[in-house]
PyMOL CGO cylinders between C-alpha atoms (Angstrom):
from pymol import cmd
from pymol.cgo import CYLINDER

trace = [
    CYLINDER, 25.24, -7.80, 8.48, 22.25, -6.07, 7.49, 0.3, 1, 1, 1, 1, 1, 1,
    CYLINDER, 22.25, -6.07, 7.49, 21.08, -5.02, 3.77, 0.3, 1, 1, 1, 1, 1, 1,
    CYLINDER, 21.08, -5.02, 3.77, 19.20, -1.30, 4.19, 0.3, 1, 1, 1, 1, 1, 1,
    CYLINDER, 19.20, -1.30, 4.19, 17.51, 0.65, 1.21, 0.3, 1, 1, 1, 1, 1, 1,
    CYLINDER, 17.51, 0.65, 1.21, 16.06, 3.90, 1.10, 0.3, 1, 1, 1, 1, 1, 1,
    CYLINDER, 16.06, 3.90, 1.10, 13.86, 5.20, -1.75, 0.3, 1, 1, 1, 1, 1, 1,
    CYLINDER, 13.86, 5.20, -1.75, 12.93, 8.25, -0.09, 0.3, 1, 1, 1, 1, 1, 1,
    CYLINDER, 12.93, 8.25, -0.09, 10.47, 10.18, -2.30, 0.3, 1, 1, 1, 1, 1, 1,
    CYLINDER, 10.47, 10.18, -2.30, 10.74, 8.24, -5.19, 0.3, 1, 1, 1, 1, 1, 1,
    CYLINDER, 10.74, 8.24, -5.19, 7.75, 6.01, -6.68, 0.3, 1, 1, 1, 1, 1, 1,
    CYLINDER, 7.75, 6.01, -6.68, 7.77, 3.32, -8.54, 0.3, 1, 1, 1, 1, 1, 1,
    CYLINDER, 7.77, 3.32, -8.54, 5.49, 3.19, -11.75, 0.3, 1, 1, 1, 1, 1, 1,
    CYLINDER, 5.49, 3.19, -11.75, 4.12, -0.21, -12.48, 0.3, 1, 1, 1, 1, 1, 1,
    CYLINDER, 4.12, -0.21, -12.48, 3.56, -1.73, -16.06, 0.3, 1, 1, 1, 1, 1, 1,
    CYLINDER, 3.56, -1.73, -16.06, 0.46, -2.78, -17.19, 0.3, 1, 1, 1, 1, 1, 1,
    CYLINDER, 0.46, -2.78, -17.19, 0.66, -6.23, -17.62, 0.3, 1, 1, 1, 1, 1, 1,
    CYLINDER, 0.66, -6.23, -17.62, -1.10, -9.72, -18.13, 0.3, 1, 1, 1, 1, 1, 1,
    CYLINDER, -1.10, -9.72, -18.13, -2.63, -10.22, -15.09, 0.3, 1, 1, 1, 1, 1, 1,
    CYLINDER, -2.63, -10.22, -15.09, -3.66, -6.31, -15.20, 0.3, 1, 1, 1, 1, 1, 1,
    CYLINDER, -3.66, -6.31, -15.20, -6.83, -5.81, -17.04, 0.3, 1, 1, 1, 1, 1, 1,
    CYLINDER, -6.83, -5.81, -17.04, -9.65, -2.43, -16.53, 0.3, 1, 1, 1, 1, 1, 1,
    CYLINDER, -9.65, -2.43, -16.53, -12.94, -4.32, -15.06, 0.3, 1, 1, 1, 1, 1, 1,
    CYLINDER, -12.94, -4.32, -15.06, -14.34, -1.36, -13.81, 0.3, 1, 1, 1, 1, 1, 1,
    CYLINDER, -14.34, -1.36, -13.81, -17.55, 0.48, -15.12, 0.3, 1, 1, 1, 1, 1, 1,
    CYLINDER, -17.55, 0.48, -15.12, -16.47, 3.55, -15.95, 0.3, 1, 1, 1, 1, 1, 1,
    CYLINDER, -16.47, 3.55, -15.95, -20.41, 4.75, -17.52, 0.3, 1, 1, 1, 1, 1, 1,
    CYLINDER, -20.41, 4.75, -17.52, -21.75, 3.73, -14.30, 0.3, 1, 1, 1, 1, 1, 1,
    CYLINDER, -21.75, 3.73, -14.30, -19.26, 5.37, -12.24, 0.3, 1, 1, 1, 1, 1, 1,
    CYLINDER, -19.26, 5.37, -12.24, -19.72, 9.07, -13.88, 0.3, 1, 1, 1, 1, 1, 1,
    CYLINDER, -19.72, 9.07, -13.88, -23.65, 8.59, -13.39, 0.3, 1, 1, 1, 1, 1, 1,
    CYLINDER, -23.65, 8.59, -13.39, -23.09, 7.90, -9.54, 0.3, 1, 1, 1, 1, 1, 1,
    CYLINDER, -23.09, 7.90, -9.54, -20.83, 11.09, -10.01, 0.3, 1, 1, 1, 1, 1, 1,
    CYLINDER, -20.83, 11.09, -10.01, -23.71, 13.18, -11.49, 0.3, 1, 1, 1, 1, 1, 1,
    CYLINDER, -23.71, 13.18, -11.49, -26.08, 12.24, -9.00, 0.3, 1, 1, 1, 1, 1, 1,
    CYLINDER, -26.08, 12.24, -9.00, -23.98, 13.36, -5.99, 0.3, 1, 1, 1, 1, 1, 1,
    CYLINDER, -23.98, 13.36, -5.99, -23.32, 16.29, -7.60, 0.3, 1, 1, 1, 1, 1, 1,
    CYLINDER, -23.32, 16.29, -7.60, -27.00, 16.61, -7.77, 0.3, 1, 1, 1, 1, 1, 1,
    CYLINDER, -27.00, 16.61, -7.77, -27.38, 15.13, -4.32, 0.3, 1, 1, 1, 1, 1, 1,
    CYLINDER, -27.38, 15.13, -4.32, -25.56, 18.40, -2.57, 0.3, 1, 1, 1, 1, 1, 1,
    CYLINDER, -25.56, 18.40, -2.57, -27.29, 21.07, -4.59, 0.3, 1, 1, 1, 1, 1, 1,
    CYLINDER, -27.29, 21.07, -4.59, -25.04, 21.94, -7.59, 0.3, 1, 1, 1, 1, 1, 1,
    CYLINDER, -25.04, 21.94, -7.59, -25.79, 21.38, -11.30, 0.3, 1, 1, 1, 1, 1, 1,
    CYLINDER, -25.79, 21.38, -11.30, -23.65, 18.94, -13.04, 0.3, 1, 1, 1, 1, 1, 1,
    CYLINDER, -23.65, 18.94, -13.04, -24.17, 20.43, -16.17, 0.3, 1, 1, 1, 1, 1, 1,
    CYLINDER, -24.17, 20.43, -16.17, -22.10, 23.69, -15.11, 0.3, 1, 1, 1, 1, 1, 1,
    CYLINDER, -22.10, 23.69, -15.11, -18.64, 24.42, -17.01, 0.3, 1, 1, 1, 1, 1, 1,
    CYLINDER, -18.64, 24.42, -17.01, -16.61, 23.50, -13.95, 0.3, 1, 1, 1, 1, 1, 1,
    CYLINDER, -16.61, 23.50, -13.95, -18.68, 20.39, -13.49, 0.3, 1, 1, 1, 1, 1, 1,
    CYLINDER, -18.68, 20.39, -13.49, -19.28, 19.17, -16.71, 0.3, 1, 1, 1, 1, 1, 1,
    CYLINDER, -19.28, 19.17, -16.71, -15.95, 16.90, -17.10, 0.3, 1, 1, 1, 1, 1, 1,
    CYLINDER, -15.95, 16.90, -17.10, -16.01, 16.00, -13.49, 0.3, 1, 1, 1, 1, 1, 1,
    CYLINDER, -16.01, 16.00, -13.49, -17.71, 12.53, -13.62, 0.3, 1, 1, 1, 1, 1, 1,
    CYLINDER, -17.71, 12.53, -13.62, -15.56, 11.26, -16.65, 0.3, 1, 1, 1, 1, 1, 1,
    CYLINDER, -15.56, 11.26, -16.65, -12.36, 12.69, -14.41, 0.3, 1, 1, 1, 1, 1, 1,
    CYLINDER, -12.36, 12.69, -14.41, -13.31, 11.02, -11.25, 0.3, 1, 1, 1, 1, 1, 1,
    CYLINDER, -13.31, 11.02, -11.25, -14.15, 7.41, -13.15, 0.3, 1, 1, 1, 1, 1, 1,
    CYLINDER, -14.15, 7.41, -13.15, -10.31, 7.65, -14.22, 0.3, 1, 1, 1, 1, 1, 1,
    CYLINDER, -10.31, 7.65, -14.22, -8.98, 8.64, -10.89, 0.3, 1, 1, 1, 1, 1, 1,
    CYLINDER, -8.98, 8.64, -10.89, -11.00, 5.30, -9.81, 0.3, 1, 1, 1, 1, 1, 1,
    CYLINDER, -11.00, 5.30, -9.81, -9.58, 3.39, -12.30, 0.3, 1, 1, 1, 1, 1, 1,
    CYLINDER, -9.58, 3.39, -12.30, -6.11, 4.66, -10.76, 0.3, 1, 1, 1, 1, 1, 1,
    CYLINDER, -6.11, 4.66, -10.76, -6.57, 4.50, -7.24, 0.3, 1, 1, 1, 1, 1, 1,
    CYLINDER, -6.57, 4.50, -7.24, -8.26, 0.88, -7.25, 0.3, 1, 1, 1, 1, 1, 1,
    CYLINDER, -8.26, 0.88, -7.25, -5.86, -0.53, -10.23, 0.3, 1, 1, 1, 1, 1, 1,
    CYLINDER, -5.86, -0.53, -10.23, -4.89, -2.92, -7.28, 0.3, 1, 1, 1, 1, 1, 1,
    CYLINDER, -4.89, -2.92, -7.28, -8.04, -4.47, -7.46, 0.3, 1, 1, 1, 1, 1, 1,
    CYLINDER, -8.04, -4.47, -7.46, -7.12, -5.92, -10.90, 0.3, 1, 1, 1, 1, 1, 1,
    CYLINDER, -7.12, -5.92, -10.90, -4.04, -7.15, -10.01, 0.3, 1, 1, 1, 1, 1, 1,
    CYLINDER, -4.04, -7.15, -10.01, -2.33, -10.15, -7.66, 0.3, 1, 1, 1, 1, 1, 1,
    CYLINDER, -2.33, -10.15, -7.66, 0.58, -8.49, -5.76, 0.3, 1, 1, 1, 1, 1, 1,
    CYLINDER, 0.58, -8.49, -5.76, 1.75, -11.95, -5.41, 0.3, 1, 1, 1, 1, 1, 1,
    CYLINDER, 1.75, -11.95, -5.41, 2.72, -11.76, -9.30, 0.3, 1, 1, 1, 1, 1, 1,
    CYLINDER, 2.72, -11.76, -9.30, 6.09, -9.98, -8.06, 0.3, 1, 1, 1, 1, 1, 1,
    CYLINDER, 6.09, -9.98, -8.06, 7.37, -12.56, -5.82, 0.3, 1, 1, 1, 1, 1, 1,
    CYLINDER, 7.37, -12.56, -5.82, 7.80, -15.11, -8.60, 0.3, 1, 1, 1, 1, 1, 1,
    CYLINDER, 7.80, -15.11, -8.60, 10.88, -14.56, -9.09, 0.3, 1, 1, 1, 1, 1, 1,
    CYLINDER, 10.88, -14.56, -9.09, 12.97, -14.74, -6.52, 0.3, 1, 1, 1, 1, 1, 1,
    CYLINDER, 12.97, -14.74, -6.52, 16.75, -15.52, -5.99, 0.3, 1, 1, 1, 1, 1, 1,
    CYLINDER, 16.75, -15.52, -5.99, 19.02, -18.01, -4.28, 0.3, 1, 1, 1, 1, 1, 1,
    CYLINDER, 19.02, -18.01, -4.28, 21.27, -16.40, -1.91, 0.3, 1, 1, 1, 1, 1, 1,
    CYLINDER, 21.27, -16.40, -1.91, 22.93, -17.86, 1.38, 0.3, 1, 1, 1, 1, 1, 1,
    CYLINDER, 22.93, -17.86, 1.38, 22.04, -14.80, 3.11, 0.3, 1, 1, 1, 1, 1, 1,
    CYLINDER, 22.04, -14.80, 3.11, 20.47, -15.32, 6.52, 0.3, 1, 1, 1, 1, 1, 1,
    CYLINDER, 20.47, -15.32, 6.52, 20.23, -12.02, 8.26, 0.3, 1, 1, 1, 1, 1, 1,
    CYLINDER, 20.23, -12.02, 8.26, 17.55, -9.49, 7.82, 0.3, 1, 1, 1, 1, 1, 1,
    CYLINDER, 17.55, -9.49, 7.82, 16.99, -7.38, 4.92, 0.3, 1, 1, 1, 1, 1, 1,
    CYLINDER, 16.99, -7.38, 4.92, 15.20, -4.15, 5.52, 0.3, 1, 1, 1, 1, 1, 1,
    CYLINDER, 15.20, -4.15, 5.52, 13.62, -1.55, 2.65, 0.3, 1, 1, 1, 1, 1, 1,
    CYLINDER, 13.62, -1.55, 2.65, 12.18, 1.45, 4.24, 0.3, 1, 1, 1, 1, 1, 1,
    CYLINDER, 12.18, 1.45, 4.24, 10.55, 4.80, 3.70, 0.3, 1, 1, 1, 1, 1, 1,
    CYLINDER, 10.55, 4.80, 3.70, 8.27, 3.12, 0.85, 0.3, 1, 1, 1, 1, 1, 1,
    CYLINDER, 8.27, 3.12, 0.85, 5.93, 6.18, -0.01, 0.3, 1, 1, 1, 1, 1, 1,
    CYLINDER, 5.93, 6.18, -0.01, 2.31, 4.83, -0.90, 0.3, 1, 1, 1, 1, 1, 1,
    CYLINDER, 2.31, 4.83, -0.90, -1.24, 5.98, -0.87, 0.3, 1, 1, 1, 1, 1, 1,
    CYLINDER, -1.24, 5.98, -0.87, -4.62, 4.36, -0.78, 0.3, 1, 1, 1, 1, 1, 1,
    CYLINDER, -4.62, 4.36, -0.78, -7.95, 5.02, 0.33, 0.3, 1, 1, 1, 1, 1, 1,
    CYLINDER, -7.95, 5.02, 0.33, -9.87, 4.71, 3.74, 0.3, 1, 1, 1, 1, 1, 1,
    CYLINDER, -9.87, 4.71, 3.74, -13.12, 2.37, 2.47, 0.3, 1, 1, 1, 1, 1, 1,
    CYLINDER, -13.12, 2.37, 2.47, -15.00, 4.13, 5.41, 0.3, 1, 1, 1, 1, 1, 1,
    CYLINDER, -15.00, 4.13, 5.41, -14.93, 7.52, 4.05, 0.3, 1, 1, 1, 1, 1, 1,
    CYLINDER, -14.93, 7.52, 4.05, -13.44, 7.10, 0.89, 0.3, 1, 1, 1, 1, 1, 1,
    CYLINDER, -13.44, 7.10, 0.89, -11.01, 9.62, 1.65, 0.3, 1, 1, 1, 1, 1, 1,
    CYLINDER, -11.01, 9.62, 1.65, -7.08, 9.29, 1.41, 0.3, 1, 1, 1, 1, 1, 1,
    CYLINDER, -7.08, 9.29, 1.41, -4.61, 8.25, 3.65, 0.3, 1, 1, 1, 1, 1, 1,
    CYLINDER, -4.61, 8.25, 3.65, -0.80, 8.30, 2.49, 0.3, 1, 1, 1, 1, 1, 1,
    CYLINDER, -0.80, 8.30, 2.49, 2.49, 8.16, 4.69, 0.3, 1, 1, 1, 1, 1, 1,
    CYLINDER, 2.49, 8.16, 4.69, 5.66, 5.29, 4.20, 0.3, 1, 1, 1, 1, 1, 1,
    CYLINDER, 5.66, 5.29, 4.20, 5.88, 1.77, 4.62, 0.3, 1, 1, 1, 1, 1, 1,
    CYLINDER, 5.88, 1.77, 4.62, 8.79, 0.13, 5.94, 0.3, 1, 1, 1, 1, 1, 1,
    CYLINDER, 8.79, 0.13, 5.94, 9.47, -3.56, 5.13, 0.3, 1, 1, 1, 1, 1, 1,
    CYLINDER, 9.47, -3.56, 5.13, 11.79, -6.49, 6.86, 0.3, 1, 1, 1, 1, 1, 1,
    CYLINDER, 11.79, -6.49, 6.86, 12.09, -10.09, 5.86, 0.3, 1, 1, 1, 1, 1, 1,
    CYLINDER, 12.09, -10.09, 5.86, 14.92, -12.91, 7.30, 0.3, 1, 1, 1, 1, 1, 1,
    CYLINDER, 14.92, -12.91, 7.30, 15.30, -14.73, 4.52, 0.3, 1, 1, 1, 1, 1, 1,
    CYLINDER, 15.30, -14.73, 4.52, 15.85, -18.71, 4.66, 0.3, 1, 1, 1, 1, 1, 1,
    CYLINDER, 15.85, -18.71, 4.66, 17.77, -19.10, 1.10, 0.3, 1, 1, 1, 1, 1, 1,
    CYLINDER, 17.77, -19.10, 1.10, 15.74, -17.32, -0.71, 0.3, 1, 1, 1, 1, 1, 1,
    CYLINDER, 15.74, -17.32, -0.71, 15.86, -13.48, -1.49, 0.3, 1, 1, 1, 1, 1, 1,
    CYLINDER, 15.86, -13.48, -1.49, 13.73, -11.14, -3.91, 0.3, 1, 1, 1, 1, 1, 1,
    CYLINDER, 13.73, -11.14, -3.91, 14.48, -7.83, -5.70, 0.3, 1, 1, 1, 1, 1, 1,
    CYLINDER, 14.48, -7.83, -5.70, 14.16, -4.60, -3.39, 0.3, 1, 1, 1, 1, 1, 1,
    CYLINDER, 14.16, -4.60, -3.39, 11.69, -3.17, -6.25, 0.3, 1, 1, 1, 1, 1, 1,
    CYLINDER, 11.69, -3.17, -6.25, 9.37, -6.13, -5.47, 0.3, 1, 1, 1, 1, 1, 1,
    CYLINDER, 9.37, -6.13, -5.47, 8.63, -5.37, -2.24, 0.3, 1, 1, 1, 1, 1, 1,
    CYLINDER, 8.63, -5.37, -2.24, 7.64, -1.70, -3.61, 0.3, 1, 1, 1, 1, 1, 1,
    CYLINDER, 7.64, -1.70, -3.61, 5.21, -3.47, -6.09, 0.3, 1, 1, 1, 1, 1, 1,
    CYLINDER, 5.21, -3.47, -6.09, 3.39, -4.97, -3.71, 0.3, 1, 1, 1, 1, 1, 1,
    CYLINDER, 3.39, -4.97, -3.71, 2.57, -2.44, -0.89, 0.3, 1, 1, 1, 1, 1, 1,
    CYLINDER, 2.57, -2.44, -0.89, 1.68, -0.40, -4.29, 0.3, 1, 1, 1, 1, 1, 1,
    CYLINDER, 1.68, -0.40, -4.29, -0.54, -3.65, -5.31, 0.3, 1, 1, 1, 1, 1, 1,
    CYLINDER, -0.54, -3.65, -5.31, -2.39, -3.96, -1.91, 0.3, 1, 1, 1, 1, 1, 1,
    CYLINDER, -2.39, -3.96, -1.91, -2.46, -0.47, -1.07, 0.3, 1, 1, 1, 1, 1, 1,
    CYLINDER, -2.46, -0.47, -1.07, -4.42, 0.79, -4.58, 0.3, 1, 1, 1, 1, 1, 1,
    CYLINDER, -4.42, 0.79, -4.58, -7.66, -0.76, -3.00, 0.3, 1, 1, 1, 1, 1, 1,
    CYLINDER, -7.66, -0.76, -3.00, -10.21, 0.16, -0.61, 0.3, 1, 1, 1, 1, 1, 1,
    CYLINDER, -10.21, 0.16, -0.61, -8.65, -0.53, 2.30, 0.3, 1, 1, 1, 1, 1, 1,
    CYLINDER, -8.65, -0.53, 2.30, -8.05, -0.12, 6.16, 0.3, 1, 1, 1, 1, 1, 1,
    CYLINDER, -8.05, -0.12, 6.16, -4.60, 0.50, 7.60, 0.3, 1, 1, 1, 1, 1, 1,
    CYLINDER, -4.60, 0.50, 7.60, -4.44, -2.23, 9.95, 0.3, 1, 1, 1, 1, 1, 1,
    CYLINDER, -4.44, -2.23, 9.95, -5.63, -5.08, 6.74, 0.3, 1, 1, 1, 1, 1, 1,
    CYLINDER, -5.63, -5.08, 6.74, -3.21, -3.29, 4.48, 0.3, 1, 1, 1, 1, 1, 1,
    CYLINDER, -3.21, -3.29, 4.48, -0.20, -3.88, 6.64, 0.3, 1, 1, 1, 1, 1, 1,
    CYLINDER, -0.20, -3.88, 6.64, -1.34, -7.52, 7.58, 0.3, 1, 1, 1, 1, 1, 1,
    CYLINDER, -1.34, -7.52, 7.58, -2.19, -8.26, 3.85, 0.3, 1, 1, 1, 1, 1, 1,
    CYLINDER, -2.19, -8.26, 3.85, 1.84, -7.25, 3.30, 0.3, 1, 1, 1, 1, 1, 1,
    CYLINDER, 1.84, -7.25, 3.30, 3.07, -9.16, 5.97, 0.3, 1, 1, 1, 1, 1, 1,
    CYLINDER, 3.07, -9.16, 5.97, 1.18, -12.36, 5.22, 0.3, 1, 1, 1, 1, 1, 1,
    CYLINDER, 1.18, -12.36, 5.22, 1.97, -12.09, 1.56, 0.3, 1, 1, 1, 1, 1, 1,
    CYLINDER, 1.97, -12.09, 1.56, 5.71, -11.53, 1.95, 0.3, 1, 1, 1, 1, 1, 1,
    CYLINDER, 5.71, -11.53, 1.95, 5.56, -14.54, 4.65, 0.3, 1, 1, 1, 1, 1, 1,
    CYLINDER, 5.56, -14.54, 4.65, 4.40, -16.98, 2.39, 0.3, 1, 1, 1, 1, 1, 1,
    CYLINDER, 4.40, -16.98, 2.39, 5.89, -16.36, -0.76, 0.3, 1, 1, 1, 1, 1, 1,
    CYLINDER, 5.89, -16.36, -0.76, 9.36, -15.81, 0.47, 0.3, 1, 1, 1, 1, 1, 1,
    CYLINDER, 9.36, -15.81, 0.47, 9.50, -18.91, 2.47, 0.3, 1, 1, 1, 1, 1, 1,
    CYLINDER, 9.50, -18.91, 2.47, 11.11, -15.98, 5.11, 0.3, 1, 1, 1, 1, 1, 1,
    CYLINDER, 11.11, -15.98, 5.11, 11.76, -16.61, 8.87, 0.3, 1, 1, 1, 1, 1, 1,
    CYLINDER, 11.76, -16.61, 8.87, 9.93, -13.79, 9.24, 0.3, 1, 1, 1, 1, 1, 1,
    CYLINDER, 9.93, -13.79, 9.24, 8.63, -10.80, 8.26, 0.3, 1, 1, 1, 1, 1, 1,
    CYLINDER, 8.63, -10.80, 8.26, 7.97, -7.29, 10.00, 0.3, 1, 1, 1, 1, 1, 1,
    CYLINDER, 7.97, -7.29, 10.00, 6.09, -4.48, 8.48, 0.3, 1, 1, 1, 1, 1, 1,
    CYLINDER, 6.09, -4.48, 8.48, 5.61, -0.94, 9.93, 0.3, 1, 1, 1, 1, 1, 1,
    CYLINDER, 5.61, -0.94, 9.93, 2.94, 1.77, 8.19, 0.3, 1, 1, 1, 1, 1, 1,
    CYLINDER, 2.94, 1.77, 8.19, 3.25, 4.96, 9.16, 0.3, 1, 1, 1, 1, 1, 1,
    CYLINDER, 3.25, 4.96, 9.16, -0.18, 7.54, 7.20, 0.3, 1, 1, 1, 1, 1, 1,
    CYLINDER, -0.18, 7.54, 7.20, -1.92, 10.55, 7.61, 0.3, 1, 1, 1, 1, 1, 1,
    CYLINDER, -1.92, 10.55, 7.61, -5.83, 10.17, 7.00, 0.3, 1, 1, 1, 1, 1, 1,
    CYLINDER, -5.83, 10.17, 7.00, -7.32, 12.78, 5.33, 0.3, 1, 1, 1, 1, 1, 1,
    CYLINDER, -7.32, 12.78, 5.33, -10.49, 11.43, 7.22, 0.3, 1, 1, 1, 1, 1, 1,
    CYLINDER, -10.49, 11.43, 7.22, -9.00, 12.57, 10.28, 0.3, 1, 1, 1, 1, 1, 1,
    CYLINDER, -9.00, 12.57, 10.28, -7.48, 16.02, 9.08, 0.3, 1, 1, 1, 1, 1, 1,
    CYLINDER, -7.48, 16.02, 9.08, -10.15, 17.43, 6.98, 0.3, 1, 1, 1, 1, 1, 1,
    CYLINDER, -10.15, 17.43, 6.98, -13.56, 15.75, 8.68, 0.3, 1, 1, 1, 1, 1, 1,
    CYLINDER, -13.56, 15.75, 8.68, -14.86, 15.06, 11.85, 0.3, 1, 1, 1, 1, 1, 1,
    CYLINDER, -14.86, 15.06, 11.85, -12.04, 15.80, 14.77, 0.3, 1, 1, 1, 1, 1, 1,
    CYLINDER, -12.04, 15.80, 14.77, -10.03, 17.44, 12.17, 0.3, 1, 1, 1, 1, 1, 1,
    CYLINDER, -10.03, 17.44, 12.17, -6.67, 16.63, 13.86, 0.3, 1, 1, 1, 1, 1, 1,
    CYLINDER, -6.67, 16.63, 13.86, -3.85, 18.02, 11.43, 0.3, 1, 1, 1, 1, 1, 1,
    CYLINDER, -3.85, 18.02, 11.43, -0.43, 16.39, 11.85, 0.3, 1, 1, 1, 1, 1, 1,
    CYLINDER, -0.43, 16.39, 11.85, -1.86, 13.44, 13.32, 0.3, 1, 1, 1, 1, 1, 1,
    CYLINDER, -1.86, 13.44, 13.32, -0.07, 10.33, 12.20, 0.3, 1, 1, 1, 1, 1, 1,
    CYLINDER, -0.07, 10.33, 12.20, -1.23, 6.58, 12.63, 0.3, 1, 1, 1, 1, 1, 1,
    CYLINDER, -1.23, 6.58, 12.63, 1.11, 3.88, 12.95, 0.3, 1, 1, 1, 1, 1, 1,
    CYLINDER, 1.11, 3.88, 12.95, 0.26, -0.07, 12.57, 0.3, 1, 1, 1, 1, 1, 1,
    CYLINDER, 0.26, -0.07, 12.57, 2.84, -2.88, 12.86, 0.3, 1, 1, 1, 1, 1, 1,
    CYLINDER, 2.84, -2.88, 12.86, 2.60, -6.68, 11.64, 0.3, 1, 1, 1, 1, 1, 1,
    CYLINDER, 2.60, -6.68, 11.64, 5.17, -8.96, 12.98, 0.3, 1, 1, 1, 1, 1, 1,
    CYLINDER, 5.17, -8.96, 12.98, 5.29, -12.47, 11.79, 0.3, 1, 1, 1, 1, 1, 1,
    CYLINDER, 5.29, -12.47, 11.79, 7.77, -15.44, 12.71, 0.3, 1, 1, 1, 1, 1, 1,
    CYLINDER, 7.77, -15.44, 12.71, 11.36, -15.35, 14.15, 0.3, 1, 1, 1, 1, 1, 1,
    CYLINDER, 11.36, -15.35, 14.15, 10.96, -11.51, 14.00, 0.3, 1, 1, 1, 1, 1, 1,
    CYLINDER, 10.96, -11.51, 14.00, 7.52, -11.70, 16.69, 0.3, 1, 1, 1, 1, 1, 1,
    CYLINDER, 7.52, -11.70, 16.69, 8.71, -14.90, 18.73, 0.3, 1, 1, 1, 1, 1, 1,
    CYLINDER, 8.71, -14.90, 18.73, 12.60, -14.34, 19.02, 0.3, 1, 1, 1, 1, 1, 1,
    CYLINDER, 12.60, -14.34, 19.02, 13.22, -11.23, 21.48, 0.3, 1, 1, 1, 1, 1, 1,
    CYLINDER, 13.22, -11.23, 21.48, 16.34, -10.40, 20.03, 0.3, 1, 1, 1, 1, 1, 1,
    CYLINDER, 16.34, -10.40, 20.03, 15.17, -10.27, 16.57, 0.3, 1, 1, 1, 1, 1, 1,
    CYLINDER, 15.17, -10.27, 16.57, 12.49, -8.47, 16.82, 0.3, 1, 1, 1, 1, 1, 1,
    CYLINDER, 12.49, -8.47, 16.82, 14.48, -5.99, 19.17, 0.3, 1, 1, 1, 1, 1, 1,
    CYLINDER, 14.48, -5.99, 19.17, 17.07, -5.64, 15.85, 0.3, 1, 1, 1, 1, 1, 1,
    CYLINDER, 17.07, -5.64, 15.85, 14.23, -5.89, 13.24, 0.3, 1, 1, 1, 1, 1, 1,
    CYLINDER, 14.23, -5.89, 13.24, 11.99, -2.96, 15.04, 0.3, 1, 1, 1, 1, 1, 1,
    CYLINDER, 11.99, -2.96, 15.04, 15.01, -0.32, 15.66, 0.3, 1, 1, 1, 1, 1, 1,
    CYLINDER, 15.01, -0.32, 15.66, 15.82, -0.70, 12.40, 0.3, 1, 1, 1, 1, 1, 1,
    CYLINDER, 15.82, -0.70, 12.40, 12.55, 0.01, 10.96, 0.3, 1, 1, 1, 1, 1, 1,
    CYLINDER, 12.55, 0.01, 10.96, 12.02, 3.12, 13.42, 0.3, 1, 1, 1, 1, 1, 1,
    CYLINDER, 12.02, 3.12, 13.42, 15.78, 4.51, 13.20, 0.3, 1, 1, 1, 1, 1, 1,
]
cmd.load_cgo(trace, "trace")
């Protein structure tokens, strides 16, 4: 038997809490903002400008919130369950940012874990590809970072995790490839060194 969840569009909103604190410097951040803006030829002091660098310090603050958090914090709790077949949450929307560029790169995440004993709320697993991907990041680290994580703190058998983004890095600069989609894969334990498991684990996460 296998346990499948879709979420679709929806997002999950996560809680400020204790291990969630604002280190950033916001000051310093909208001076860097007026200085670009001075950098490509326009005057930050114009009407359309003037509220930029305070709005693009609290983007910042939003897009790297993962930064000030440990996405390990959600796998804490985790429940005893003689369940030994694989459990698989796809179509996890998320977004981050390319570190290279700075520019965005969103698509879905799809997540697979063969649990020995142990199982964790399906929300969890949303929490942390939210955690890890609100950083500066690469798509090949961020789905490693998952994999690893989930790998460790689950105890699992193993663990397969498929990205799926569009990089706005890609679309709007440079080769400017619209509808181009990059895919990355991490495949850890029974699910990258038994054939038939990974055979079940991977055309479930591409169905």
């Amino acid at each position: 038997m296998v346990t499948i969840a879709r979420i679709g569009d929806a997002t999950f909103d996560i809680p400020l809490g204790a291990t969630t604190r604002t280190l950033m410097d916001r000051e310093r951040i909208e001076n860097a903002v007026r200085e670009i803006l001075v950098a490509i030829g326009e005057d930050p002091q114009r009407e359309g400008l003037r509220a930029t660098p305070g709005r693009v310090a609290r983007m910042y603050e939003e897009l790297f919130a993962g930064l000030q958090r440990d996405p390990g914090q959600h796998l804490q709790a985790t429940f005893t369950e003689r369940y030994d077949e694989l459990v698989v949450l796809r179509d996890i929307p998320f977004n981050s940012v390319c570190e290279h560029h700075l520019m965005p790169f969103a698509g879905q995440a799809h997540v697979a874990y063969l649990p020995d004993g142990q199982v964790v709320g399906i929300s969890k697993l949303a929490r942390v590809v939210d955690d890890f991907a609100h950083r500066p990041q690469v798509q090949e680290r961020l789905t490693s970072q998952i994999a690893d994580l989930l790998m460790e703190r689950l105890s699992a058998k193993g663990v397969a995790v498929v990205l799926s983004a569009t990089h706005a890095c890609m679309t709007c600069r440079g080769i400017k490839k619209a509808g181009s989609v990059m895919l990355t894969s991490a495949v850890r334990g029974l699910c990258r060194s038994d054939a038939r498991t990974r055979s079940e684990v991977m055309s479930l996460l591409h169905d």
